[in-house]
C-alpha positions as CSV (number, residue, x, y, z in Angstrom):
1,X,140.9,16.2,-61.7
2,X,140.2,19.5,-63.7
3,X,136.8,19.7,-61.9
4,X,138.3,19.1,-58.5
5,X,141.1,21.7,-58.7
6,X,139.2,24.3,-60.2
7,X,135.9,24.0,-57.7
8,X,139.3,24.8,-54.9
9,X,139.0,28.6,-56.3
10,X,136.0,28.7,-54.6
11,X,137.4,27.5,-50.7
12,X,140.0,28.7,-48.2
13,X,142.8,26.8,-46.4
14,X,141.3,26.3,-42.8
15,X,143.5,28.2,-40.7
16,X,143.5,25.1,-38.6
17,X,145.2,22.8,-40.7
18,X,148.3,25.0,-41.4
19,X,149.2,23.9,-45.0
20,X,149.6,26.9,-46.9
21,X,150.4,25.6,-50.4
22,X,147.4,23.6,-50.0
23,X,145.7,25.1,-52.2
24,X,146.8,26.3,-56.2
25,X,145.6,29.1,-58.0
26,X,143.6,28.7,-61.2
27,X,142.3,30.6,-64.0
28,X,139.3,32.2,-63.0
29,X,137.5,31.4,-66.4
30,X,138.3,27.8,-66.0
31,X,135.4,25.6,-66.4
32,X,133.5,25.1,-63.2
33,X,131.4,22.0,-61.4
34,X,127.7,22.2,-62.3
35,X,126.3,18.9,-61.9
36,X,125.8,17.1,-58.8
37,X,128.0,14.4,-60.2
38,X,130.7,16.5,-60.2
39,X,130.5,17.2,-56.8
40,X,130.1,13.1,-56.1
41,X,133.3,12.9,-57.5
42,X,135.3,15.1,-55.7
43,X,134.0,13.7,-52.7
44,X,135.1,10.1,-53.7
45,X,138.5,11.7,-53.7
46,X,139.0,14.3,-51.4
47,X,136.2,13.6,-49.1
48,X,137.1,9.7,-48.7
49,X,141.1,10.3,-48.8
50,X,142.3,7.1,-50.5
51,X,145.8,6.1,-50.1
52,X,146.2,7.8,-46.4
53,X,145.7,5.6,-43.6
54,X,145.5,6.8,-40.2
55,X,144.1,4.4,-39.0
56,X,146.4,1.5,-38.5
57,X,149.5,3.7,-37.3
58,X,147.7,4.1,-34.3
59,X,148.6,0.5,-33.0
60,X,151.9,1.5,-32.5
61,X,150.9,3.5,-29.3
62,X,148.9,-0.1,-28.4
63,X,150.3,-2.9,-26.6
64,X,149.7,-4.9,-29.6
65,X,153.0,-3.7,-30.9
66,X,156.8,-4.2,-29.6
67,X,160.1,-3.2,-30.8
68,X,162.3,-5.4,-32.8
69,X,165.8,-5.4,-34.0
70,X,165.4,-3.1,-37.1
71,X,167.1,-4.3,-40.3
72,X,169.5,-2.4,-42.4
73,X,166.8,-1.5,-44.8
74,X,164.3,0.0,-42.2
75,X,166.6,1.7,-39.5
76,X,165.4,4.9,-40.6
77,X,161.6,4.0,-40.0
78,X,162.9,2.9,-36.6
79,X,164.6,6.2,-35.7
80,X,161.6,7.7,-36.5
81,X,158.8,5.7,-35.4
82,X,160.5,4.7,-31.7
83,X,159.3,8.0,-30.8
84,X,156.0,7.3,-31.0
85,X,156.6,4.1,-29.8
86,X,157.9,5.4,-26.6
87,X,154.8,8.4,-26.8
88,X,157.3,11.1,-26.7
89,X,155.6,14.9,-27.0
90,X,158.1,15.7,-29.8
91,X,156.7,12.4,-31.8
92,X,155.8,14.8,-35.0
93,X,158.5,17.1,-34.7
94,X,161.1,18.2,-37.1
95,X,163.4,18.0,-33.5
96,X,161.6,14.5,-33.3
97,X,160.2,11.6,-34.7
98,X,159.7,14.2,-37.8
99,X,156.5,15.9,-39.1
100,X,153.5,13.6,-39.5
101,X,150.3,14.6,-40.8
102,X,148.4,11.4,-41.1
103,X,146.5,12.5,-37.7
104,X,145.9,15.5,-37.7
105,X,146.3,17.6,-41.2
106,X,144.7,14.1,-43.7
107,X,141.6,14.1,-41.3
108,X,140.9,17.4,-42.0
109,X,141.4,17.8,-45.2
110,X,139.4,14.9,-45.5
111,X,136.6,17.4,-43.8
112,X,137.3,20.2,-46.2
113,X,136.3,17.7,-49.2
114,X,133.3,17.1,-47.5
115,X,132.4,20.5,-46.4
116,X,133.0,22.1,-49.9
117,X,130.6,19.3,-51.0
118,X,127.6,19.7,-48.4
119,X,128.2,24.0,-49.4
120,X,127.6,23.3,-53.0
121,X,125.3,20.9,-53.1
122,X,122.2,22.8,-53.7
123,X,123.4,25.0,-56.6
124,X,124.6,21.7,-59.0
125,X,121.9,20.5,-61.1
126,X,120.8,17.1,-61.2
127,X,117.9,14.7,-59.5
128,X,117.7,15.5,-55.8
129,X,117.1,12.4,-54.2
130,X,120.7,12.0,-55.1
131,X,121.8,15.0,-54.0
132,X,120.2,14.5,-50.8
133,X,121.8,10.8,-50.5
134,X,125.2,12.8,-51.3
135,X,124.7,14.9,-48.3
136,X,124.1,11.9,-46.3
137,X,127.1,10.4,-47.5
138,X,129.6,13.9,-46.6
139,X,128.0,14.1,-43.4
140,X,128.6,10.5,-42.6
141,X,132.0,10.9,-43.7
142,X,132.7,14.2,-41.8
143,X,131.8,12.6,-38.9
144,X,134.3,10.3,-39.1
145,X,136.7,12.2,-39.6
146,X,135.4,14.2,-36.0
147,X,135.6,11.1,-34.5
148,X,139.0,9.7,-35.0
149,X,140.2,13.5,-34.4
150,X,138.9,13.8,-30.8
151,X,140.0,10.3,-30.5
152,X,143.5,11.4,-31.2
153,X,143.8,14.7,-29.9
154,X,140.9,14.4,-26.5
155,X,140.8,12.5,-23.4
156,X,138.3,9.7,-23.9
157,X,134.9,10.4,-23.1
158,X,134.7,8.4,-20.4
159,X,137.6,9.0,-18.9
160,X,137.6,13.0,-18.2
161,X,135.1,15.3,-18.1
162,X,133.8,15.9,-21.6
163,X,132.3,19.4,-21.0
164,X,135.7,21.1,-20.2
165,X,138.1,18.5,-21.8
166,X,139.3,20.3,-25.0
167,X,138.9,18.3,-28.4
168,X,139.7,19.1,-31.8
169,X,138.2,23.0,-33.9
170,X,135.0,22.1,-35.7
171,X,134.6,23.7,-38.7
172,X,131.5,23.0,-40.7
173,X,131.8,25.1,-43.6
174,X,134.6,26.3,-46.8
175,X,133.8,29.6,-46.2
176,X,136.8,32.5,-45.2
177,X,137.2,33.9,-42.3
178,X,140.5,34.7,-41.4
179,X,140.4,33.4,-38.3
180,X,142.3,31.2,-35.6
181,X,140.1,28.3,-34.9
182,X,140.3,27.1,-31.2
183,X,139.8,23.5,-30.0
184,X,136.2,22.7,-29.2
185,X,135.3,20.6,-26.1
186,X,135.1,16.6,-26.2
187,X,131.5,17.1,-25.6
188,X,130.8,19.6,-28.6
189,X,132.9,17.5,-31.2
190,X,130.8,14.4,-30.3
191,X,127.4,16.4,-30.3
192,X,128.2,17.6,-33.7
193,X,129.5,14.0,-34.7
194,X,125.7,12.6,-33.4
195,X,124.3,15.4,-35.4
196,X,125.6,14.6,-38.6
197,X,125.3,10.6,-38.0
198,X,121.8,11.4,-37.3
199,X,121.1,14.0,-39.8
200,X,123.2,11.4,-42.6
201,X,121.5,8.4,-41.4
202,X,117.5,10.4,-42.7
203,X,119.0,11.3,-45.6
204,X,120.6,7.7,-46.8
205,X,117.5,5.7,-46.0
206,X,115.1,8.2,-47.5
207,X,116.8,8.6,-50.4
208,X,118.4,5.6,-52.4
209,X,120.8,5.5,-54.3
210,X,123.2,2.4,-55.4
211,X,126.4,1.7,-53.6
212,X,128.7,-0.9,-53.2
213,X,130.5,-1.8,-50.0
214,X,133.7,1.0,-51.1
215,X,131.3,4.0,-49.8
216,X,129.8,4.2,-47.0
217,X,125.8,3.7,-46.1
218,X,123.2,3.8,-44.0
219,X,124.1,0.8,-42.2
220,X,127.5,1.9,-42.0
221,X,126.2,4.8,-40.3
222,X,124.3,3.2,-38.1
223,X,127.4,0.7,-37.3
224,X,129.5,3.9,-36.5
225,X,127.1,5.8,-34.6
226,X,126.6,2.0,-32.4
227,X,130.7,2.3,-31.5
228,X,130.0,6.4,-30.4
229,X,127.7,5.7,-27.8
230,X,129.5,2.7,-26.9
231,X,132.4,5.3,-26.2
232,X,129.6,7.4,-24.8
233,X,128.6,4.5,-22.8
234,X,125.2,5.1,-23.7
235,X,124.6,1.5,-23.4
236,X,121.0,1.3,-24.7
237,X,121.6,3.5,-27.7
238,X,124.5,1.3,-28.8
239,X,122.8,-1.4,-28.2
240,X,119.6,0.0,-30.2
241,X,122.4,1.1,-33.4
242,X,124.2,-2.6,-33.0
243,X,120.6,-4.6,-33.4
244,X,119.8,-2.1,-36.5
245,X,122.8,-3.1,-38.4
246,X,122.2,-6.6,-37.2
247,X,118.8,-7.3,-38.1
248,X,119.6,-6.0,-41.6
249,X,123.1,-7.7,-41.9
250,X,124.1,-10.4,-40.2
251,X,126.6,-12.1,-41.9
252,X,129.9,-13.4,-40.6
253,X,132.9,-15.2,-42.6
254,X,133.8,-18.3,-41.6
255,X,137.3,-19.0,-41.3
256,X,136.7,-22.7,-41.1
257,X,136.8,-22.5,-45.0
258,X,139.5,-20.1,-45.8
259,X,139.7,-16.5,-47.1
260,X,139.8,-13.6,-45.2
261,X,137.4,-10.9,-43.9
262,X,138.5,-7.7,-46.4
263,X,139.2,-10.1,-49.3
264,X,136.6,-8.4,-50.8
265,X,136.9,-9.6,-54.4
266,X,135.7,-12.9,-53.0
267,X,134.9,-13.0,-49.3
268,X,132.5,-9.9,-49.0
269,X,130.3,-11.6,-46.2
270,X,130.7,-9.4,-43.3
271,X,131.9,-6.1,-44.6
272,X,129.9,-3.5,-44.6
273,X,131.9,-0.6,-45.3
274,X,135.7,-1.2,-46.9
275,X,138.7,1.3,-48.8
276,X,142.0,0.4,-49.8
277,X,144.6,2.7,-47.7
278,X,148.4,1.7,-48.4
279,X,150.0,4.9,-46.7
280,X,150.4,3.8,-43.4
281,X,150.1,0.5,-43.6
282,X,153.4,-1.1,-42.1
283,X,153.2,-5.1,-42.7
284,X,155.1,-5.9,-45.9
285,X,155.5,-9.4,-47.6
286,X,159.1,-9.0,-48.4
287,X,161.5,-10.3,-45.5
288,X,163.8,-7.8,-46.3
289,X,161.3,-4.7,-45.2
290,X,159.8,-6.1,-42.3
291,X,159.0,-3.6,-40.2
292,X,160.6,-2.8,-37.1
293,X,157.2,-2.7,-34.5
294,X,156.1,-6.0,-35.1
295,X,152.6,-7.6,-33.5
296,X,153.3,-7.7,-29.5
297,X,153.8,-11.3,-27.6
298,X,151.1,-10.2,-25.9
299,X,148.7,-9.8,-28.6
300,X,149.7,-13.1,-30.3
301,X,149.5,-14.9,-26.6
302,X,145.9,-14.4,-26.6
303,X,144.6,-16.7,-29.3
304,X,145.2,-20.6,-28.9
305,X,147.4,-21.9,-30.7
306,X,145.9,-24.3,-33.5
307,X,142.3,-23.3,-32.1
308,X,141.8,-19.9,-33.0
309,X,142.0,-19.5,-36.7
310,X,142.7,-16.0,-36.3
311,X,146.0,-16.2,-35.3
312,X,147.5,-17.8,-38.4
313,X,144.9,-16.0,-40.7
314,X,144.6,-12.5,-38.8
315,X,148.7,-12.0,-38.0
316,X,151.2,-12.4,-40.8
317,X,154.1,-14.5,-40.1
318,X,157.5,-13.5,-41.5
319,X,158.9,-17.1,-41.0
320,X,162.1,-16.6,-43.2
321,X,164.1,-14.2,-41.1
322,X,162.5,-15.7,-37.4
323,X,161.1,-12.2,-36.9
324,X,157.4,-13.6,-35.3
325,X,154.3,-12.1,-36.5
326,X,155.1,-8.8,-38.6
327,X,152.0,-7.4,-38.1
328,X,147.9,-7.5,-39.1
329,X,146.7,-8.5,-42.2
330,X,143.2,-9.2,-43.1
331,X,143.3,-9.0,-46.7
332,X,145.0,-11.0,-49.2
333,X,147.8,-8.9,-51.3
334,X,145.9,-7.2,-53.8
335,X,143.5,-5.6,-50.5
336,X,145.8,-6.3,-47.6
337,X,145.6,-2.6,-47.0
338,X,141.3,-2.5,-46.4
339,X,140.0,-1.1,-43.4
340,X,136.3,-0.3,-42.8
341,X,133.5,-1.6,-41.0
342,X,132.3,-5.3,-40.2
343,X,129.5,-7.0,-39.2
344,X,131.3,-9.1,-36.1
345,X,132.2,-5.4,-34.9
346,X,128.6,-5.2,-33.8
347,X,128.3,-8.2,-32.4
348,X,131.0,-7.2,-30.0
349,X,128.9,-4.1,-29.6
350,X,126.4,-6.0,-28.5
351,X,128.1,-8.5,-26.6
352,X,129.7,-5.7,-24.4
353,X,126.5,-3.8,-23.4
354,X,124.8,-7.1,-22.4
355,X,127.9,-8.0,-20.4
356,X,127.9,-4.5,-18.6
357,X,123.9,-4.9,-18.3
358,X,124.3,-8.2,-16.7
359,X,127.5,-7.1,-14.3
360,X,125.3,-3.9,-13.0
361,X,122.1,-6.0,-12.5
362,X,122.5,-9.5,-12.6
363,X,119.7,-10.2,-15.1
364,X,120.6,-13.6,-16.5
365,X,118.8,-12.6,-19.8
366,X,121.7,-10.5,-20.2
367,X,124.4,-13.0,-19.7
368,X,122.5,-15.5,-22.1
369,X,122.2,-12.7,-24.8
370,X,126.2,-11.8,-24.3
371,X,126.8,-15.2,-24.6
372,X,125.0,-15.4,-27.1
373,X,126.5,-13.2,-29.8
374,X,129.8,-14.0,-28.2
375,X,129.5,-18.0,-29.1
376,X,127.8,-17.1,-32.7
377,X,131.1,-15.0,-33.6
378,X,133.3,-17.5,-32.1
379,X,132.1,-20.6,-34.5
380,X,133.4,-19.1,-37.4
381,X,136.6,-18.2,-36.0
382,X,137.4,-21.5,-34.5
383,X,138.5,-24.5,-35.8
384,X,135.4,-26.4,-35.9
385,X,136.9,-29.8,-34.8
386,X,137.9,-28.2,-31.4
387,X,135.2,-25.3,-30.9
388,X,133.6,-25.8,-27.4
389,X,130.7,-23.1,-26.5
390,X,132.0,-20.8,-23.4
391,X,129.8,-20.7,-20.7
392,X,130.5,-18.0,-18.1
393,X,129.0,-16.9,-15.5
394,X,130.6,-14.3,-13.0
395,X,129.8,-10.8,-14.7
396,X,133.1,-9.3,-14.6
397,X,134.7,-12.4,-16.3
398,X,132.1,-12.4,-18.7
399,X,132.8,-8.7,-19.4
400,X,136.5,-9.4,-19.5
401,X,136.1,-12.0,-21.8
402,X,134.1,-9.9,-24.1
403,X,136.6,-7.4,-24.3
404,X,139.4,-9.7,-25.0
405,X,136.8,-11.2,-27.6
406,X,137.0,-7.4,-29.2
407,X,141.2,-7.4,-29.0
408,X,141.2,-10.6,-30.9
409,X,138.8,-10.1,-33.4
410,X,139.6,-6.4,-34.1
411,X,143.0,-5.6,-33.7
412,X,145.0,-3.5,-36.6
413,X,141.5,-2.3,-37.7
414,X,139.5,2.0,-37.6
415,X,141.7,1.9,-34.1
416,X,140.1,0.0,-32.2
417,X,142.4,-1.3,-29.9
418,X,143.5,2.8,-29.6
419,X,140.1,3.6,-28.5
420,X,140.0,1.2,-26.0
421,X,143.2,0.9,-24.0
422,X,141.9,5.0,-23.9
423,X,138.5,4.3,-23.1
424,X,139.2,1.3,-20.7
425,X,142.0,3.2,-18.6
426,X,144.5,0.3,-19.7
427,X,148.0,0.8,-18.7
428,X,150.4,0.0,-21.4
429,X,154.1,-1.1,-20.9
430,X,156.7,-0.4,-24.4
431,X,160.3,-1.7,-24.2
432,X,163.0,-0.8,-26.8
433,X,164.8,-4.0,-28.2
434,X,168.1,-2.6,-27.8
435,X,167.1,-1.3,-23.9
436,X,165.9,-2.8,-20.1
437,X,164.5,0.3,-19.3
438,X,160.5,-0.2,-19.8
439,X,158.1,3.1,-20.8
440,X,154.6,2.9,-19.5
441,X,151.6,4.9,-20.5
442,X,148.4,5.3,-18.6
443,X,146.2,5.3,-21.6
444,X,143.0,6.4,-19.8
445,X,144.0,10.2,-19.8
446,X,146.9,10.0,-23.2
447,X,146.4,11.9,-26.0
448,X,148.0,12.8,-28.9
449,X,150.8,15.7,-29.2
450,X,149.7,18.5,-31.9
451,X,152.0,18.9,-34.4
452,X,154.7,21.6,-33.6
453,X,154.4,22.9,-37.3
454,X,150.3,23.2,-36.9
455,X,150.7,25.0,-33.4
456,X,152.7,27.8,-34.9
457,X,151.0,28.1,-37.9
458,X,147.4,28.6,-36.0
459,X,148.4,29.9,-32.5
460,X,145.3,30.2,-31.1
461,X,145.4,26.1,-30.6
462,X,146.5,25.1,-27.4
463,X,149.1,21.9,-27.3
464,X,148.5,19.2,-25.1
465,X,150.3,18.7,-22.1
């Protein structure tokens, strides 16, 4: 921790993060980083942000979440979380649902780690195809973080107009300015997030350097660059990324014969990128804090019951207190936290670009190859005594299978099922247990409020409306 504070003395607070004790003053004769593995470990902890987990709250905007009575011991996470349920602009306001940084102020942090690490880089001693496979890494990483921010805080890609459509500031370096950063475009943040997945992915297979499945690679890379131009819907390069993972990595976990998919001390098949993130994470084991925004009907309607294994083995059931299913869980207790990356993610990649290809041309090589990956992910999710091969062949059914595939098999996971209510213009209906009034959200054109507190601490970023 010494190294990490004291390398700080050499970075400003970006003005767009509005955290102004973020940083703590040092002795400036305090030992400094000089090795490259110094800088690797400050990017395993600032850069990759354990213990904050953005990712998962995001369902609560998601129709795979409803409202529930909340018990005595989590009425305050109701009061404050029902705002967000109900999308109200005021959701991360002190006059709100209270300040909430997980979207906006850990993502870019998360950048500053990795900027301060791609800025000192070349002056740390040490072998440099390791350095080089760090920069890979930060830039992977940063991108990331890009993409769930213009996720959050944009219109979808496909949804608005990209050029005009303001996203999140980019800022791609530690260095002082003193200025107000303003949000970039939609197109500019993904431009620089294929930049840096391109510029990462080089750098990672040219230079190798052992990993396990806790930081990210090349074919993690690869994976996330397949899901933007899916977003993009630049079908052919998503389709190109998805068949790169794929022909490398392949493997799926069968659910016929227990374990889970982020059990990773014992069920590593399919992951290909995994960290533990508790903060965030709202499914507890104990009756008594179940949460109060529990897995939706409608998300539990869609699996068959005593067919598809993911239902029992996906969705945690909090049987003692009759509450239904309290929520996603994909690891066992010791990793029930995990998000990441997995292989059946790119199958669904897959799946949905030849489903699209064979709905706009009517090539039956297409609906064979959908059907294809579609029917290899299914046999390991359903029980094998009643698994029966689906066979479709209208393209828009096909396509709306496949997407209902991707519900199923990624839901509570990197927000997925965020993206794509956005991305596919769903409209999503919220009721509050204790009301008959229903809310409804056109996702196609919903993004996220700005903090109050980040808007008048950097007033050159305009709030969303």
């Amino acid at each position: 921790m010494m190294k990490i504070r004291n390398i700080y003395l050499l970075m400003p607070v970006f003005c767009l993060i509005g955290c102004s004790d973020f940083l703590e003053e040092s002795s400036q004769d305090e030992v400094r980083p000089a090795m490259v593995s110094d800088l690797e470990q400050i990017l395993l902890g600032d850069g990759y942000r354990d213990g904050h987990n953005f990712f998962y709250m995001s369902e609560i905007f998601t129709d795979n979440q409803k409202s529930v009575e909340p018990l005595s011991n989590v009425e305050d996470e109701y009061e404050q979380k029902k705002w967000r349920f109900l999308w109200d602009a005021k959701m991360f306001d002190d006059d709100g649902g209270g300040y909430n940084g997980e979207c906006w102020e850990i993502p870019y942090k998360g950048i500053l780690g990795c900027n301060l690490v791609l800025e000192y880089l070349d002056d740390m001693k040490g072998e440099d195809y390791i350095r080089e496979s760090l920069r890979g890494e930060a830039l992977i990483l940063r991108s990331w973080y890009y993409f769930h921010l213009v996720n959050f805080f944009g219109i979808a890609y496909n949804q608005g107009n990209p050029a005009t459509d303001l996203g999140v500031p980019l800022k791609l370096d530690p260095t002082v300015t003193g200025q107000f950063f303003t949000r970039n475009t939609v197109e500019e943040v993904y431009l620089q997030i294929e930049r840096d997945l391109l510029h990462g992915i080089r750098l990672l297979s040219e230079n190798k350097y052992d990993r396990n499945f806790f930081r990210i690679n090349h074919l993690a890379a690869k994976a996330i660059l397949s899901r933007v131009y899916l977003y993009m819907e630049n079908w052919d390069k998503a389709l190109a990324y998805a068949d790169s993972v794929l022909m490398e990595k392949s493997n799926l976990l069968d659910l016929n014969d227990g374990g889970r998919v982020y059990h990773t001390s014992s069920t590593p098949d399919e992951i290909i990128w995994a960290r533990e993130y508790n903060s965030g994470y709202e499914v507890s084991f104990q009756p008594r804090l179940s949460p109060p925004f529990i897995a939706s009907d409608d998300l539990v309607g869609i699996y068959t019951d005593n067919v598809d294994l993911r239902q029992k083995i996906y969705l945690y059931y909090d049987g003692s207190i009759t509450r239904g299913y309290a929520g996603v869980n994909k690891g066992y207790y010791d990793y029930a936290a995990i998000q990441g990356i997995r292989t059946a993610e790119l199958y669904l990649n897959r799946a949905e670009v030849y489903s699209r290809k064979y709905l706009a041309g009517g090539q039956d090589e297409f609906r064979v190859k959908a059907l294809a990956d579609l029917n290899e992910l299914r046999k390991y999710r359903i029980n094998k005594s009643k698994y029966i091969e689906v066979n479709l062949t209208d393209g828009q059914e096909l396509l709306d299978f496949c997407l209902l595939e991707r519900r199923r098999e990624l839901c509570g996971e990197t927000c997925h099922r965020w993206c794509d209510v956005r991305r596919l213009g769903v409209t999503v209906t919220h009721l509050l247990y204790d009301s008959s009034i229903e809310y409804q959200q056109d996702m196609g054109h919903y993004v996220l409020p700005i903090p109050k507190l980040i808007t008048e601490q950097n007033p050159a970023l305009e709030q969303n409306q």
